[in-house]
C-alpha positions in Angstrom: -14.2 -73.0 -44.0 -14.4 -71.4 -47.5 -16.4 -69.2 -49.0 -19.9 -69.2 -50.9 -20.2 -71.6 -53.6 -19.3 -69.6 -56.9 -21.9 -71.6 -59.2 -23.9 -69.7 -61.4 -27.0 -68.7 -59.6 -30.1 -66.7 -60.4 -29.4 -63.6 -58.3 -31.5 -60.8 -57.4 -29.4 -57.6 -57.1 -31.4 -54.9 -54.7 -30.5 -51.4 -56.6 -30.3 -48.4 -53.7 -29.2 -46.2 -57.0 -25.9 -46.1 -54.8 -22.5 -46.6 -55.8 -22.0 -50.0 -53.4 -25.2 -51.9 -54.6 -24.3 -50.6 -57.9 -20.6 -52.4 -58.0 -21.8 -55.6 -56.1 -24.3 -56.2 -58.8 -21.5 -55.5 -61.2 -19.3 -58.2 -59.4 -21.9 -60.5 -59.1 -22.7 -60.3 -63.2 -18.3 -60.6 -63.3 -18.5 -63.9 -61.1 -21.0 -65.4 -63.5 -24.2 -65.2 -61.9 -27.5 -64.4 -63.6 -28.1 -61.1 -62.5 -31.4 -58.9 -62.5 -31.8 -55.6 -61.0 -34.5 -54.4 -58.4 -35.0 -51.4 -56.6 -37.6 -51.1 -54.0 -39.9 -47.9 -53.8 -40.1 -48.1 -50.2 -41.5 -44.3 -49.9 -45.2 -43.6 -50.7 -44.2 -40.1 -52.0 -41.0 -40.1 -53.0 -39.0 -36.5 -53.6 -38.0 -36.0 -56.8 -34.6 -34.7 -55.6 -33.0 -36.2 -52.1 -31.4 -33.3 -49.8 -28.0 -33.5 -50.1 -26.1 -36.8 -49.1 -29.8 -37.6 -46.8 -32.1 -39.5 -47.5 -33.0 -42.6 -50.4 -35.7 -44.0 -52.1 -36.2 -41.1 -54.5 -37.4 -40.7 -57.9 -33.8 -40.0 -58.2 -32.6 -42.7 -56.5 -34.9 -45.1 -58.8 -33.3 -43.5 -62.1 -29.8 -43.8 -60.8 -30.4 -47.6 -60.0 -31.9 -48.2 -63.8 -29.4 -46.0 -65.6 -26.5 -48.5 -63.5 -28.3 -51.8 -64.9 -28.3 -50.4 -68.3 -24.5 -50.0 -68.2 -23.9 -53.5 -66.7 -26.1 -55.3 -69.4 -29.1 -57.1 -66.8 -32.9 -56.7 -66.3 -34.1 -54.3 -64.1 -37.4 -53.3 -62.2 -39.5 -51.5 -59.4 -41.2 -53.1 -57.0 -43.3 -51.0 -54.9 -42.7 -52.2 -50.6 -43.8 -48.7 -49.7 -47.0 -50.2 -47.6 -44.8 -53.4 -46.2 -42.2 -50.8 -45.3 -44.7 -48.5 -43.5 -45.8 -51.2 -41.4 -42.2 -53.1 -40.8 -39.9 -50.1 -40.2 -41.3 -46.8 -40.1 -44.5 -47.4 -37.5 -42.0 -49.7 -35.8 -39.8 -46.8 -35.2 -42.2 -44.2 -33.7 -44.0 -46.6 -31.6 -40.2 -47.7 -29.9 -39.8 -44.0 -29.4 -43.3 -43.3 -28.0 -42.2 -46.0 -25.6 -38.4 -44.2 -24.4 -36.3 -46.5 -26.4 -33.8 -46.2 -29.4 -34.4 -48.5 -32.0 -32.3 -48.8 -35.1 -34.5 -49.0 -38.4 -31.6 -50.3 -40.3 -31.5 -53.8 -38.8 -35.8 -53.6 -38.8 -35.2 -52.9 -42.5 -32.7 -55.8 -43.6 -34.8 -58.1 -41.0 -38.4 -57.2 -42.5 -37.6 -55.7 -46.3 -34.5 -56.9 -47.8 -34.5 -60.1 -46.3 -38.1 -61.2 -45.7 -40.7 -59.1 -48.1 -37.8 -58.9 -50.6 -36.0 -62.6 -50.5 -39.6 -64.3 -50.0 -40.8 -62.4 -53.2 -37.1 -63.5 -54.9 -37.3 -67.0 -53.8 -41.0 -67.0 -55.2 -40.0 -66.2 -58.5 -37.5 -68.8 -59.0 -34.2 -66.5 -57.8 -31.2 -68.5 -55.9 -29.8 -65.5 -53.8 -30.2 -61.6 -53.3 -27.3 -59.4 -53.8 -26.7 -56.4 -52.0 -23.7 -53.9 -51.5 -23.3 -54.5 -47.7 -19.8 -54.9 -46.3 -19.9 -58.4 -45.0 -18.9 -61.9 -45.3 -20.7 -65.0 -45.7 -18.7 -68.1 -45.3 -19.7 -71.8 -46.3 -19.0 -74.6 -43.6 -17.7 -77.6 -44.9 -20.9 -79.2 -43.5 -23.1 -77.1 -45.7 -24.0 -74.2 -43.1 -23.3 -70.7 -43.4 -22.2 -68.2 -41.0 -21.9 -64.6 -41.3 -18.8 -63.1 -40.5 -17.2 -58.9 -40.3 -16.5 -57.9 -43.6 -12.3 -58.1 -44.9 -12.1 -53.9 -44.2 -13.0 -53.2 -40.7 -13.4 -49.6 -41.8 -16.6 -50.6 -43.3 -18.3 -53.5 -42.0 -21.5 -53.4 -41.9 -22.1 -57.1 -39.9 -23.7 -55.3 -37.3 -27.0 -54.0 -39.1 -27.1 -57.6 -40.6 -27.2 -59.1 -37.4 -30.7 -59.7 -37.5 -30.4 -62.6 -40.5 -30.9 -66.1 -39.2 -29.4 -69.2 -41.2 -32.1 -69.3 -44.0 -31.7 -66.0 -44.6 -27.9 -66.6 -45.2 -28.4 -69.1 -47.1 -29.6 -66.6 -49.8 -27.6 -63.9 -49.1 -24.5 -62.4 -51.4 -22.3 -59.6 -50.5 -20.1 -58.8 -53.2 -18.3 -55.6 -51.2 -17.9 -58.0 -48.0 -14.4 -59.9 -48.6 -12.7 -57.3 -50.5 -10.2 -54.9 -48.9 -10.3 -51.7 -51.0 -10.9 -48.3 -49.9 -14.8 -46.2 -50.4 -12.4 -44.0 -53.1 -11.1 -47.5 -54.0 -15.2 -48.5 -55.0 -16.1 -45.1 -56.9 -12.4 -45.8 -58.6 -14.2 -49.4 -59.8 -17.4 -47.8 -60.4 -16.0 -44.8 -62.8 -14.2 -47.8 -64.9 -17.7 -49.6 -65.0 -18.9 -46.5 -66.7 -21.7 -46.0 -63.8 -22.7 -42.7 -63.4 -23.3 -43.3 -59.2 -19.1 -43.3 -59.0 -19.3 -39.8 -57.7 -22.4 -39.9 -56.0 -22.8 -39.1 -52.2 -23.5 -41.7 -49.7 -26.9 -41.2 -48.3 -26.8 -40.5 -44.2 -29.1 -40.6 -41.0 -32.6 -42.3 -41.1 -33.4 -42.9 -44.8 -37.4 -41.8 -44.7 -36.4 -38.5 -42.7 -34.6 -36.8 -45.6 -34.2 -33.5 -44.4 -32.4 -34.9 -40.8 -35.1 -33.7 -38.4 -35.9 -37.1 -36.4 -37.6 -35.3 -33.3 -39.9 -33.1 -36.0 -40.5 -36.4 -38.2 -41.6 -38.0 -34.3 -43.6 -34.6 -32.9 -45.8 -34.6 -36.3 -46.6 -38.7 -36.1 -47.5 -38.3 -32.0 -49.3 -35.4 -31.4 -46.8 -32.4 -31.5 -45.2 -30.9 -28.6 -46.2 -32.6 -25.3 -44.0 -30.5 -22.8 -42.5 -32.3 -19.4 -39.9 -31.7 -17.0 -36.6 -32.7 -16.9 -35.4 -33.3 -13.7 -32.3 -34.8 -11.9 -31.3 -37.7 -10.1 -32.9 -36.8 -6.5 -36.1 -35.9 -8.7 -35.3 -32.3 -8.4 -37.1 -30.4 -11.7 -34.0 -28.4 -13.7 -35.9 -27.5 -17.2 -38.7 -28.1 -19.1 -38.9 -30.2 -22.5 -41.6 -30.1 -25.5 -41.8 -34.7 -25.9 -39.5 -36.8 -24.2 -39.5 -38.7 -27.8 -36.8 -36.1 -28.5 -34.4 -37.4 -26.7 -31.8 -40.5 -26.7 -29.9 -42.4 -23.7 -26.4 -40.4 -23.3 -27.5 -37.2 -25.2 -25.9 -34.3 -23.9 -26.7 -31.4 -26.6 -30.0 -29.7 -27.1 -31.1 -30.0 -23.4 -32.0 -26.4 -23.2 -31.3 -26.4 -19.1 -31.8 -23.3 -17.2 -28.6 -23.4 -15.0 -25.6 -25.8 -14.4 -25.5 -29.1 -12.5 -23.6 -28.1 -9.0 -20.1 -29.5 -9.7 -20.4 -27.2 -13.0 -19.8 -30.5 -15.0 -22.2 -31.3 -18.2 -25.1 -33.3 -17.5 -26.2 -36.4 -20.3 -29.9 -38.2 -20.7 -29.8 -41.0 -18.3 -33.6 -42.2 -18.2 -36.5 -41.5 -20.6 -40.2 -42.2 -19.0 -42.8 -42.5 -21.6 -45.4 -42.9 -18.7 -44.9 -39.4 -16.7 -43.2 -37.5 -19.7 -40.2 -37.1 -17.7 -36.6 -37.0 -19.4 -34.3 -37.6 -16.0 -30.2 -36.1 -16.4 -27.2 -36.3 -14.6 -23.2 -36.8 -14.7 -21.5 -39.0 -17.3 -20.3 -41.7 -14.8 -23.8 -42.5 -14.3 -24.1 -43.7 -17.9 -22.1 -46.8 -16.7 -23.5 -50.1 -17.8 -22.2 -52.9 -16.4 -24.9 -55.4 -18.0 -28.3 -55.7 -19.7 -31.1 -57.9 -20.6 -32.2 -57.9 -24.4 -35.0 -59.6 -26.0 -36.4 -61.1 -29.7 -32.6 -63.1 -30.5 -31.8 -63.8 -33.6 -29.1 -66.4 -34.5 -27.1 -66.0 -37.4 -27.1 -70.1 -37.4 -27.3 -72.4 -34.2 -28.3 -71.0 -30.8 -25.9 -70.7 -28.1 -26.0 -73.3 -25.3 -24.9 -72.0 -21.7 -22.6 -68.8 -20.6 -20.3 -68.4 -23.2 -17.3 -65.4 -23.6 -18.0 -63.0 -26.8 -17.3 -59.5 -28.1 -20.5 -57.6 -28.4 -21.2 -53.9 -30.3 -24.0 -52.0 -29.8 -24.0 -49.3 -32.5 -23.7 -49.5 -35.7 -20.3 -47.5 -36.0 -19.1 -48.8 -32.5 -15.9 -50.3 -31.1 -16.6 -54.0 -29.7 -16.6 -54.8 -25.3 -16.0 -58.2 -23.9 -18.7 -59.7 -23.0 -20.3 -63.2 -21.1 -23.6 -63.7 -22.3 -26.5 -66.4 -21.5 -29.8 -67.3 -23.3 -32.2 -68.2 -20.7 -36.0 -68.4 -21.5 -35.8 -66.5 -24.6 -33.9 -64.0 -23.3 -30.6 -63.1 -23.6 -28.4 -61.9 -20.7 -24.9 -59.6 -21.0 -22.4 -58.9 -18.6 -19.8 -56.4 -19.7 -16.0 -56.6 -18.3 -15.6 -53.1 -18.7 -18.3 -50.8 -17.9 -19.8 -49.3 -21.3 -21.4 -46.0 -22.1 -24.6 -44.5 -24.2 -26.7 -48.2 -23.9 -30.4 -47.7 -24.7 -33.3 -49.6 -24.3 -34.2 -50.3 -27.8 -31.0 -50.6 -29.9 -29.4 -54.2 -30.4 -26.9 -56.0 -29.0 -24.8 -57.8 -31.7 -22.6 -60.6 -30.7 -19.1 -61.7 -32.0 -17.2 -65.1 -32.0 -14.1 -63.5 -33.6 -15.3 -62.1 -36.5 -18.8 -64.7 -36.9 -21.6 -62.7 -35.9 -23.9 -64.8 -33.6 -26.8 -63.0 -33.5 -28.8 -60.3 -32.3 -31.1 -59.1 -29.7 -32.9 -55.7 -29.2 -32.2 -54.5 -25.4 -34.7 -54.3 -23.3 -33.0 -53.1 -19.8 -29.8 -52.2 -18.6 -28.0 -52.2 -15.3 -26.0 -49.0 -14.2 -23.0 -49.2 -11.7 -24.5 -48.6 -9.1 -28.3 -48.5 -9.7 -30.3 -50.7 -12.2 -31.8 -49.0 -14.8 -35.4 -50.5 -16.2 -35.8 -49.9 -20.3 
């Protein structure tokens, strides 16, 4: 197994106005590709200024990006996704919430925007590959397929939002960062010698089209405002009120606003969330056990599974990984855990591991507790 082909290719580099996407393009140019620069407007009214380290897609952003190409010598544009990106990621999002599950936009974006609407329109146009500054590995088979695999520095893969990339998409796919082991002060280090201005800039944080870090205000003002509901135990027993289930996650424990303590005195987390009734249902931590789970829509990064077969599988983005059997049957996709796991929603993905290859992905759909089963 050995890495990407290193001919010159026609490469599309997708400009965040970032420091990573910055330096991969840079690398990219370094390893002899021809490089051009694009960043994507994926906000119909961008701010001129982000908030803090929250937020992308600004006017700002878009300025950072072009003042980087200028410094590393390639062609650079704007292509306006704002109404594809809508559609694909942000109406994607608050319908899964409307419904009582936690979906991650990330992996909707790469699926839908950086590697559909953005990689069609590259391929289109005569590009070989699209560049971006994710942490992560593609690896050429010596029979001519690719695989994606965790990036060199565990401390910053990013394999698991890419999960969502099938064998075509890999095909086309470059990540610069992905087999390199240096430290984030290691990159901004790079950068400063580059002469790019973005060396010092702050990584952007939380859900990039709610800049100012208010996910249940962004939700209340898209369905409806407050739609208040009771929150009630797990005998059915009502123990506060709450202003949208929408607001709430699988596992949260903060912001619950309940009127007195659970019996035993002991916190009590989210364990259900029904859409239906407007009922957000709490109780003790050892009910967040989940001992298995159905999940839905797979995506294989290369050749489907066949049968049961023993993996690693993490289901957050920052998360550790669990041992896992898993089984495709009928287009779905079923986990059993060897350790009970914590904090699984309905809505987020599963991302399975041979190793470090990523397999492929699959949003959850239901989960099975301890003791109970738990519907999505």
């Amino acid at each position: 197994m050995t890495q990407t082909s290193q001919r010159s290719l026609r490469v599309l580099a997708a400009m965040s106005g970032g420091v990573d996407s910055a330096v991969a393009a840079a690398r990219a140019v370094e390893a002899g590709h021809d490089v051009t620069g694009v960043h994507l407007a994926l906000s119909a009214n961008p701010q001129s200024f982000r908030t803090g380290a929250r937020g992308c897609c600004t006017i700002e952003d878009s300025r950072d990006a072009r003042r980087a190409a200028d410094v590393i010598g390639i062609p650079f544009y704007v292509w306006d996704l704002a109404e594809r990106f809508r559609e694909d990621v942000v109406e994607d999002f608050v319908a899964e919430y409307e419904a009582g599950r936690t979906p991650n936009p990330c992996l909707r974006c790469n699926e839908k925007i950086k590697f559909a609407a953005l990689l069609d329109k590259a391929l289109a146009l005569g590009f070989d590959a699209v560049c971006t500054g994710h942490y992560a590995t593609v690896v050429l088979n010596e029979d001519g397929g690719r695989e994606l695999h965790r990036a060199s520095d565990m401390a910053k893969d990013q394999s698991y939002v890419l999960g969502v990339l099938d064998e075509k998409q890999l095909a086309h796919a470059m990540f610069p960062l992905g087999d390199t082991l240096t430290t984030k002060d290691e990159i901004r280090a790079e950068a400063e010698r580059r002469g790019l201005a973005v060396a010092k800039k702050p990584d952007s944080h939380d859900i990039c089209f709610i800049a100012d870090g208010d996910t249940q205000g962004f939700l209340a003002s898209r369905l409806g405002g407050p739609a208040e509901g009771d929150i009630v135990d797990e005998s059915g027993t009502k123990v506060g009120t709450h202003e949208g289930a929408f607001g709430f996650t699988i596992g949260q424990r903060k912001g619950l606003r309940i009127g007195h303590p659970a019996p035993d005195g002991k916190p009590r987390y989210v364990l259900d969330i029904s859409p239906v009734n407007n009922t957000v249902t709490v109780g003790p931590v050892e009910a967040l056990d989940v001992t298995a789970l159905t999940a839905v829509r797979p995506r294989w990064c290369g050749t489907p599974p066949a049968g049961s077969g023993t993996y690693t599988a993490q289901l957050r983005a920052h998360g550790g990984e669990s041992e896992v059997t898993a089984e495709l049957a009928d287009g779905t996709l079923y986990v059993a855990f060897a350790e009970p796991v914590r904090g699984v929603a309905p809505g987020q993905a599963v991302v399975l591991y041979d190793g470090t290859r990523v397999v492929g992905s699959a949003t959850i759909a239901t989960t099975v507790r301890r003791e109970t089963a738990a519907a999505g």
